[in-house]
C-alpha positions in Angstrom: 16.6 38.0 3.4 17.0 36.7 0.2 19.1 33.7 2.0 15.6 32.8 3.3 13.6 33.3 0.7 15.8 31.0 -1.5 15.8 28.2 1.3 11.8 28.5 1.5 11.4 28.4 -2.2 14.0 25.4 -2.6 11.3 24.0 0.1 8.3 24.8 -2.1 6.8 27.3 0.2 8.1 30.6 -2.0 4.6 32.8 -2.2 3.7 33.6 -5.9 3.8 37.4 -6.8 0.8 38.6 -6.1 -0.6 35.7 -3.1 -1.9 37.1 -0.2 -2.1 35.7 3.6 -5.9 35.7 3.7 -7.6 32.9 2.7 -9.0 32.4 -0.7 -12.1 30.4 -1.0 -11.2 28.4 -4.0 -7.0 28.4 -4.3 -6.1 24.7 -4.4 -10.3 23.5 -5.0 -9.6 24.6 -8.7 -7.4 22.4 -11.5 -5.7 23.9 -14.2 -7.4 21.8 -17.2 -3.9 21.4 -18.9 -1.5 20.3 -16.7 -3.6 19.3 -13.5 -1.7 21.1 -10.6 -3.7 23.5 -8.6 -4.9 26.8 -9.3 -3.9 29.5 -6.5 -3.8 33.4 -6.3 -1.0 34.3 -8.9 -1.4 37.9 -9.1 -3.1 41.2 -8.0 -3.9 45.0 -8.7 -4.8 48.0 -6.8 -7.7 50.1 -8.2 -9.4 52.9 -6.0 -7.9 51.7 -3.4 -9.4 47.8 -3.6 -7.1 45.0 -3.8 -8.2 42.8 -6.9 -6.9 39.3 -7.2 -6.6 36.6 -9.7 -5.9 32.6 -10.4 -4.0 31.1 -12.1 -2.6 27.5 -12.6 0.7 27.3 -9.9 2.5 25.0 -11.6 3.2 28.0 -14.7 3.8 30.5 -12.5 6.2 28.8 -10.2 8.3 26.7 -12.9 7.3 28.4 -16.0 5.8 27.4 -19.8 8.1 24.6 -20.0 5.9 22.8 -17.8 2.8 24.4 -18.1 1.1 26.3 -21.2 -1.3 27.3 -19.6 -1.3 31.5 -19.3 -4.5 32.6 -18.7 -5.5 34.2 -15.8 -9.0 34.4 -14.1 -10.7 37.1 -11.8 -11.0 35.8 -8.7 -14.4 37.6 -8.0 -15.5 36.0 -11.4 -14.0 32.9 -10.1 -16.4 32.7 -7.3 -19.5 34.3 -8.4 -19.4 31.3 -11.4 -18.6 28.5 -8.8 -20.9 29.4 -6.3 -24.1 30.7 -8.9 -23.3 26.8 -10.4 -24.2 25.3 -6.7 -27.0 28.0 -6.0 -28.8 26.1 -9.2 -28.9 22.7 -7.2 -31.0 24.5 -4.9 -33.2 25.6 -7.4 -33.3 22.5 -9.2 -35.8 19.5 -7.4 -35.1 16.9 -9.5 -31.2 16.8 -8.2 -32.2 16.5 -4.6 -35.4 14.6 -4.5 -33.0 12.0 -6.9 -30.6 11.9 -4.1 -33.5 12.0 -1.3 -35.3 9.0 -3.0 -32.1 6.9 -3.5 -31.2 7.9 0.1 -34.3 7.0 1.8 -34.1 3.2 0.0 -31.5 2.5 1.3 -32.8 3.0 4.3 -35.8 0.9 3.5 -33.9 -1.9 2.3 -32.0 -1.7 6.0 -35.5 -1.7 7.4 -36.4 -4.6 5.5 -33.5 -7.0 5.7 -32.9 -6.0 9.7 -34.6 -9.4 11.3 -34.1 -7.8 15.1 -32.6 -4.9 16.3 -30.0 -4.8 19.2 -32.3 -2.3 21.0 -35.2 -5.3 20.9 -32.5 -8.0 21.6 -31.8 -6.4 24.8 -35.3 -5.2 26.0 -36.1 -9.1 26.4 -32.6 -9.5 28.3 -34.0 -6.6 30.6 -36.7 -8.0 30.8 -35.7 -11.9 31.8 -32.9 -9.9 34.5 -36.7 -7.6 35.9 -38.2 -11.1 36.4 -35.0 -12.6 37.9 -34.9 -9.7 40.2 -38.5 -9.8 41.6 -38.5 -13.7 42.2 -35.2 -12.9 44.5 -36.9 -10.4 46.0 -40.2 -12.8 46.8 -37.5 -15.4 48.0 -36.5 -12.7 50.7 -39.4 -11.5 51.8 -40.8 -15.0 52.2 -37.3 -16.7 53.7 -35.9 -14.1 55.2 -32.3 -12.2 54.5 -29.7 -14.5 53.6 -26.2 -13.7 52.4 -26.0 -15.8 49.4 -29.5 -14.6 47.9 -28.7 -10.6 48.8 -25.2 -11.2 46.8 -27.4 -12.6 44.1 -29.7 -10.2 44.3 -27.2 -7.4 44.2 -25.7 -9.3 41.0 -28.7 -8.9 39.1 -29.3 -5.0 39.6 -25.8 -4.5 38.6 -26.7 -6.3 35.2 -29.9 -4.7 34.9 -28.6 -1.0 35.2 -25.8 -2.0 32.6 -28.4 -3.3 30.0 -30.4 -0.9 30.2 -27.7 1.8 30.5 -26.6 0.0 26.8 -29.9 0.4 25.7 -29.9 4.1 25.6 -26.5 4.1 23.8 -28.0 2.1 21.6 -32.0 3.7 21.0 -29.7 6.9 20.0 -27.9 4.9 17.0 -30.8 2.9 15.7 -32.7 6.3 15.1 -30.7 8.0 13.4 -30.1 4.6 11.7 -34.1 4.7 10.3 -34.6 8.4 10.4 -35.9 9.2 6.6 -34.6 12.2 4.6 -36.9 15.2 2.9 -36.1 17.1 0.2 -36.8 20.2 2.4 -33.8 19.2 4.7 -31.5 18.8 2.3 -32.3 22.1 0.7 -31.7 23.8 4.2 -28.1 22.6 4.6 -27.5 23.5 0.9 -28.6 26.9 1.5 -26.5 26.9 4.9 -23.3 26.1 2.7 -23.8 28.6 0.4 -24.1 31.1 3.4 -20.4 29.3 4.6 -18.8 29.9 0.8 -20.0 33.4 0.6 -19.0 33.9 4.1 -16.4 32.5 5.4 -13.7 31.7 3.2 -11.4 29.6 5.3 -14.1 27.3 6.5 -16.0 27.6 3.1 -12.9 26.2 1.1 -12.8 22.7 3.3 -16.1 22.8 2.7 -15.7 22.6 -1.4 -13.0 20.0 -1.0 -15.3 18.1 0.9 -18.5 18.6 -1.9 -16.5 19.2 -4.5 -13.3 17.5 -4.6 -11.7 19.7 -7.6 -12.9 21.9 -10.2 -11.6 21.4 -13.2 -10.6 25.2 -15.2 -10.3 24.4 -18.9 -8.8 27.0 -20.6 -10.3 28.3 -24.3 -8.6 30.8 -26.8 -11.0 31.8 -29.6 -9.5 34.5 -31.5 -8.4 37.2 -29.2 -10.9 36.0 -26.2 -9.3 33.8 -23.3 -11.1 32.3 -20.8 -12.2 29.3 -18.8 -14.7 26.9 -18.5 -15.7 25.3 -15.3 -17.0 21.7 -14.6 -17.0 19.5 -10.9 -19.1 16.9 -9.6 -21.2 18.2 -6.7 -21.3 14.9 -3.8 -24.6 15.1 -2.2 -23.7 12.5 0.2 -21.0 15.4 2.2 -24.0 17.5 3.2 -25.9 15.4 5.6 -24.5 15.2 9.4 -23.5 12.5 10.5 -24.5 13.8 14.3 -27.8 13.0 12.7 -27.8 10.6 10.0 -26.3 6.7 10.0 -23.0 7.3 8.7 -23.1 3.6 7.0 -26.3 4.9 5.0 -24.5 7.8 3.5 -21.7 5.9 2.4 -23.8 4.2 -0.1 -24.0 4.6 -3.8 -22.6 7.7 -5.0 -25.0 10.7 -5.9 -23.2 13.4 -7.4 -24.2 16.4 -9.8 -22.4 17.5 -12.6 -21.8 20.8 -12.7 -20.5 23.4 -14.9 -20.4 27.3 -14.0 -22.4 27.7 -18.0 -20.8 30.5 -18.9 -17.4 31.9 -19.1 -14.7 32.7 -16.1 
């Protein structure tokens, strides 16, 4: 046994005293503010029979003060309720999101504007000129009679006109979501939806942060005998919208991020 453990921990996958196997919603989102490695479960206690966890920065507790100062642990209930009260207050705050909507829907404008024809148009007046192709062939039978050469051209034709228009579904599908404008209602709805995920689920709700988030930056404070940390991350608007609705070339225009800091202390 302790053969293993030493192989795993010369591997880098030794569990800090204290980790446990379920998921924690924000171990690795958070950064230790001194050193910059990641933030995980470090430690635990049992009270009434309730498992109590808390963070602290990996890199002290797996290769000591020499490379990290940093000491001071945070509840992980604390942790969270800071981190996800900090992202409740976008909700609750309009000018955030109808900054983001308004730069969002722009862009779209501007796409609107500078578009001179759309491939959907482009290949309604190819459907069109194949319809009109077709129907003369068809007169030309009905008036000559059934000859090989004009039914093979015939038959060419319908076959074009099935795949252009078969294309122009594919492509009515992209160019809407391409145009489709943004409300401040909607993006308050999938806010709202990830908080649900965070408080939820913490597995899923962790990607989630990473993808919103990035990291969260703990900075650790000493006055006099209190310790404690301060929280601040930049909130990516942009990782909300679907892209199973939405042009994913319009999101990935400018950047509209909120700072955020938890406003109290962890």
């Amino acid at each position: 046994m302790r053969h293993r453990f030493s192989e795993r921990k010369a591997a880098g996958r030794a569990r800090v005293h204290g980790e446990s196997k379920r998921p924690h919603l924000l171990s690795g989102v958070m950064r230790c503010g001194t050193c910059g490695s990641t933030m995980n479960v470090v430690g635990s206690k049992n009270k009434a029979g309730v498992r109590y966890y808390h963070y602290g920065c990996s890199a002290r507790a797996t290769k000591g003060a020499e490379i990290c100062s940093n000491s001071i642990a945070c509840s992980e209930r604390k942790a969270e309720a800071a981190i996800i009260g900090a992202l409740r207050d976008i909700v609750y705050q309009p000018e955030f999101i109808g900054r983001f909507v308004a730069r969002f829907n722009a862009r779209i404008s501007k796409k609107k504007a500078t578009t001179k024809k759309t491939e959907a148009e482009l290949l309604d007046g190819q459907i069109a000129e194949v319809e009109a192709r077709v129907r003369n062939l068809a007169q030309a039978v009905a008036k000559s009679g059934w000859f090989e050469a004009l039914a093979e051209q015939l038959k060419t034709e319908e076959s074009t006109m099935r795949a252009l228009k078969a294309r122009r579904g594919q492509v009515q599908s992209v160019e809407q979501r391409a145009t489709k404008m943004l409300s401040e209602e909607t993006v308050q709805g999938y806010l709202s939806d990830l908080l649900t995920l965070l408080e939820k689920d913490p597995a899923r709700g962790r990607v989630a942060l990473k993808r919103h988030v990035g990291a969260i930056v703990m900075k650790p404070t000493v006055e006099g005998t209190n310790r404690f940390y301060t929280a601040t991350g930049a909130f990516d608007l942009r990782a909300i919208i679907p892209l199973k609705t939405f042009d994913p070339a319009t999101i990935a225009g400018d950047r509209v991020s909120v700072e955020t800091c938890c406003g109290g202390r962890i």
